[in-house]
FIKOLZA-1660 file (N, C-alpha, C; in steps of 0.1 Angstrom, whole numbers, plus 5000, padded with zeros to 4 digits):
% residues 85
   i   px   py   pz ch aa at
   1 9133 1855 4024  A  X  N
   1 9127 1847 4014  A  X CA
   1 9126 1854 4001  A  X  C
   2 9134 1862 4002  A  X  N
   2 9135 1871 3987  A  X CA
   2 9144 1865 3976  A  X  C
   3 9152 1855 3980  A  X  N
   3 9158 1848 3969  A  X CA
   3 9145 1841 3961  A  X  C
   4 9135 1835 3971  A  X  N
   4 9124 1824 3964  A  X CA
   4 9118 1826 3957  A  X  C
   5 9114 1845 3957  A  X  N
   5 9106 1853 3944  A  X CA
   5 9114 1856 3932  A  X  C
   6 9128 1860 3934  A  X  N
   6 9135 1860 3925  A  X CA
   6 9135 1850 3915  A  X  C
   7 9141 1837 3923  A  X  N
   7 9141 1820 3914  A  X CA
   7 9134 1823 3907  A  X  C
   8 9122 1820 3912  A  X  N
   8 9105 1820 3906  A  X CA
   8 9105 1826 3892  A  X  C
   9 9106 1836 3896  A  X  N
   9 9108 1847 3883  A  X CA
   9 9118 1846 3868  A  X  C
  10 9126 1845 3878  A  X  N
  10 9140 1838 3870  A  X CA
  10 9139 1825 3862  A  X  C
  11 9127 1818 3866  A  X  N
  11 9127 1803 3857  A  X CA
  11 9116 1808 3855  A  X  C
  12 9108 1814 3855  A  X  N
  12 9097 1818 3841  A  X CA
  12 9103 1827 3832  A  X  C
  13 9110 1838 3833  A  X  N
  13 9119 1842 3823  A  X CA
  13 9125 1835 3817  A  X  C
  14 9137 1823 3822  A  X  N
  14 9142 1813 3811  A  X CA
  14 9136 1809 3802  A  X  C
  15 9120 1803 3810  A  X  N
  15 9115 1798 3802  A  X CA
  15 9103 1805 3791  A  X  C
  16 9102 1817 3789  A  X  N
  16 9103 1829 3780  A  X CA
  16 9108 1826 3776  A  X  C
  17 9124 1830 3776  A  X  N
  17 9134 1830 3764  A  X CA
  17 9135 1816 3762  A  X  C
  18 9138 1805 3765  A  X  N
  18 9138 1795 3758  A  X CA
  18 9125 1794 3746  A  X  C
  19 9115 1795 3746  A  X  N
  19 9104 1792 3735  A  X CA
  19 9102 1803 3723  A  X  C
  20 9110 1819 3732  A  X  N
  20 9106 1828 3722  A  X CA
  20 9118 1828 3713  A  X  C
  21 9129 1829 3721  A  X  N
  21 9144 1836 3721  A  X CA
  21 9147 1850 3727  A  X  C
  22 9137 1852 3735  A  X  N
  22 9137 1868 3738  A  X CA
  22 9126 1871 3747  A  X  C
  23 9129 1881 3756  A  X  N
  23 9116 1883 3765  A  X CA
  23 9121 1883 3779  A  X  C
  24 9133 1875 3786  A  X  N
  24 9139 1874 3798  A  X CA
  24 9132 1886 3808  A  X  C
  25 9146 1892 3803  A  X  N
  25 9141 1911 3809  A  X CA
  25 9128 1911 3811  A  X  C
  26 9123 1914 3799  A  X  N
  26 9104 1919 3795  A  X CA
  26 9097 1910 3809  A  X  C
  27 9097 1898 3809  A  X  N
  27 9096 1895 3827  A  X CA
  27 9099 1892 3837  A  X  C
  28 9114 1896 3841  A  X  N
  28 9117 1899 3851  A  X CA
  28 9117 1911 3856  A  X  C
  29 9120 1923 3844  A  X  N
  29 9123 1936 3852  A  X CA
  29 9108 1943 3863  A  X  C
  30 9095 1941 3856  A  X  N
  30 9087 1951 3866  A  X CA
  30 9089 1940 3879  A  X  C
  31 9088 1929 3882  A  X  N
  31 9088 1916 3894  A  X CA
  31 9100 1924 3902  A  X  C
  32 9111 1924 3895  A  X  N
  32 9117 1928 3902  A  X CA
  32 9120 1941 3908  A  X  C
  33 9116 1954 3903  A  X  N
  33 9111 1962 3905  A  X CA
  33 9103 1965 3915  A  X  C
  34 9093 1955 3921  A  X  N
  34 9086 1958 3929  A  X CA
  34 9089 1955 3945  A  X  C
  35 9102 1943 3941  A  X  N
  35 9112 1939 3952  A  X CA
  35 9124 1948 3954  A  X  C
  36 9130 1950 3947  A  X  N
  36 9138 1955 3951  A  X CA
  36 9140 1973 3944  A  X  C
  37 9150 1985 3945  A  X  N
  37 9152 1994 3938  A  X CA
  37 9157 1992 3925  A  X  C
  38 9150 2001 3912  A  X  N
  38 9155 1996 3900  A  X CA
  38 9167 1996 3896  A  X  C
  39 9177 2003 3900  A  X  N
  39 9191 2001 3901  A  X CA
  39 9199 1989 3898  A  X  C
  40 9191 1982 3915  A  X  N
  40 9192 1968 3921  A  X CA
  40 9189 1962 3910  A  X  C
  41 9177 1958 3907  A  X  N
  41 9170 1952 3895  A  X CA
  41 9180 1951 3878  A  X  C
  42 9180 1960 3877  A  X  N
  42 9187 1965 3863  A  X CA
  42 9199 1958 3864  A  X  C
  43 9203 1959 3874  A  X  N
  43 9220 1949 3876  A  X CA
  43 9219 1939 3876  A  X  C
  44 9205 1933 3884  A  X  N
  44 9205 1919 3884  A  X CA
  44 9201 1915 3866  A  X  C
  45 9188 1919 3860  A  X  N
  45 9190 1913 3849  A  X CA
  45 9198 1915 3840  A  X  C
  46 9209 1921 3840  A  X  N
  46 9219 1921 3831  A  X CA
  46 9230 1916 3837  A  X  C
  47 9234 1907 3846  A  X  N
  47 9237 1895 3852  A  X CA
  47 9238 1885 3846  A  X  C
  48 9224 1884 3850  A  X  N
  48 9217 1870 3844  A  X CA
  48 9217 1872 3834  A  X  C
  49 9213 1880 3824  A  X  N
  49 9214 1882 3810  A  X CA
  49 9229 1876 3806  A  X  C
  50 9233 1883 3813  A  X  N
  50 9249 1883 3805  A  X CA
  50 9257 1864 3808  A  X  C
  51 9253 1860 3819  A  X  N
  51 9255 1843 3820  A  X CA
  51 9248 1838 3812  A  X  C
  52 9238 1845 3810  A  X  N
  52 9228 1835 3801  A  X CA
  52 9232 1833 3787  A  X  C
  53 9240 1845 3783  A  X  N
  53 9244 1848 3771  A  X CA
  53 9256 1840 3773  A  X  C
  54 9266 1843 3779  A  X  N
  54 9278 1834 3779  A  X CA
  54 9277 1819 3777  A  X  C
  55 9265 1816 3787  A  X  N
  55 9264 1800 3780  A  X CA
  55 9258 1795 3765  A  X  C
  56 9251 1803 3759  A  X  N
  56 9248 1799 3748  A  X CA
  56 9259 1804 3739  A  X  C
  57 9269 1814 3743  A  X  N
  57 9279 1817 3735  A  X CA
  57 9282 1803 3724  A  X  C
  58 9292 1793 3734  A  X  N
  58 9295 1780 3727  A  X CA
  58 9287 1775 3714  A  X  C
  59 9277 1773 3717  A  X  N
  59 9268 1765 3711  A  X CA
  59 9258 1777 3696  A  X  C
  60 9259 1786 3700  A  X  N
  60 9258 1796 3685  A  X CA
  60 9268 1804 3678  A  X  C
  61 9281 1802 3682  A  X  N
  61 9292 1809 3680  A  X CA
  61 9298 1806 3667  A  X  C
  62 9298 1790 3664  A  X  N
  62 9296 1786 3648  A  X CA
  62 9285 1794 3643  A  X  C
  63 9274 1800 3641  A  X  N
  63 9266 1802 3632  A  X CA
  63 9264 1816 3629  A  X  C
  64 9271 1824 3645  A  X  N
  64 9273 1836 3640  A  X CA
  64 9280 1849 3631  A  X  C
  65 9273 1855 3626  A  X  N
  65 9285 1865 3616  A  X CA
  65 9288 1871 3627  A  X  C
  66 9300 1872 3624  A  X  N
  66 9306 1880 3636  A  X CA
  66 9308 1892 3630  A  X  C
  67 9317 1895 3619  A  X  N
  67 9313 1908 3618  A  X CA
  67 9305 1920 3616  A  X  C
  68 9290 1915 3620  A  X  N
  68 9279 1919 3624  A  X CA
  68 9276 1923 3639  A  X  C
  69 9280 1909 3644  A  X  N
  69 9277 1909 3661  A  X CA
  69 9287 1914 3670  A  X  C
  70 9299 1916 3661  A  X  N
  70 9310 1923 3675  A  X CA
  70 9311 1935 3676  A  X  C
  71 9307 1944 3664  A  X  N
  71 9307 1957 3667  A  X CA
  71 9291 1962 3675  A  X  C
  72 9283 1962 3675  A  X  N
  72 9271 1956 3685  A  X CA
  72 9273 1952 3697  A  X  C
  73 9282 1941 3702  A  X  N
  73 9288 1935 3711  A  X CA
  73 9292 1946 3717  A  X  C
  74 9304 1953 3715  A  X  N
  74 9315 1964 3717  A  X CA
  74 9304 1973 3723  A  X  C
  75 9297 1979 3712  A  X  N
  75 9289 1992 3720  A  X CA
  75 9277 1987 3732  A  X  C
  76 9275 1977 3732  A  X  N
  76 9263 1973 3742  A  X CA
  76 9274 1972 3756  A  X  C
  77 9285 1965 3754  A  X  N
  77 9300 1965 3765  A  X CA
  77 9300 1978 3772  A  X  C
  78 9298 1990 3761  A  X  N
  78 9303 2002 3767  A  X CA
  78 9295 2010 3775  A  X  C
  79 9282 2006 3767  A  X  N
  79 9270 2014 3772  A  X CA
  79 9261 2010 3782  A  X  C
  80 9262 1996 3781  A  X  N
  80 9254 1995 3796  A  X CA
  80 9257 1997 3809  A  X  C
  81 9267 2002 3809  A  X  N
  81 9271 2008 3824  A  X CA
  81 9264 2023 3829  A  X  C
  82 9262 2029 3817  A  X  N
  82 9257 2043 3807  A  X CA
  82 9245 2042 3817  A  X  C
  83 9235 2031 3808  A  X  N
  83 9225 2027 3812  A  X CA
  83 9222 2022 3829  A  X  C
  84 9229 2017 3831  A  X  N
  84 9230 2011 3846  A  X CA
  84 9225 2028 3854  A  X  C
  85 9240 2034 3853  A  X  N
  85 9240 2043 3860  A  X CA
  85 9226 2053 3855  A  X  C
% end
């Protein structure tokens, strides 16, 4: 039943980020943390982070500077594996 705490979590974070634009992580990581190893955890919300982000890609992709956001983009690509590990 460890998916059911996850969900849970998972759609109060959305819905964090949907109202703030930010905050996902901020609560899922300790929840998760307490379920599983932080490793585990850290992977999973940058997962979900990263789908989450892919889907709003579309729909903000007109409005963004990009040559702001890709070099940013690029080092966050490189480094979170950094971080992972």
């Amino acid at each position: 039943m460890l998916w059911l705490e996850f969900t849970a979590v998972t759609l109060l974070a959305g819905a964090v980020l949907g109202f703030t634009g930010f905050g996902g992580a901020l609560v899922m990581a300790p929840v998760f943390m307490t379920l599983v190893d932080p490793l585990t955890a850290t992977a999973i919300i940058l997962i979900v982070n990263a789908v989450v982000g892919l889907a709003n890609l579309r729909q903000v992709g007109a409005e963004t500077d990009w040559s702001i956001a890709k070099p940013l983009a690029i080092a966050a690509c490189i480094t979170s594996p950094i971080g992972v590990w």
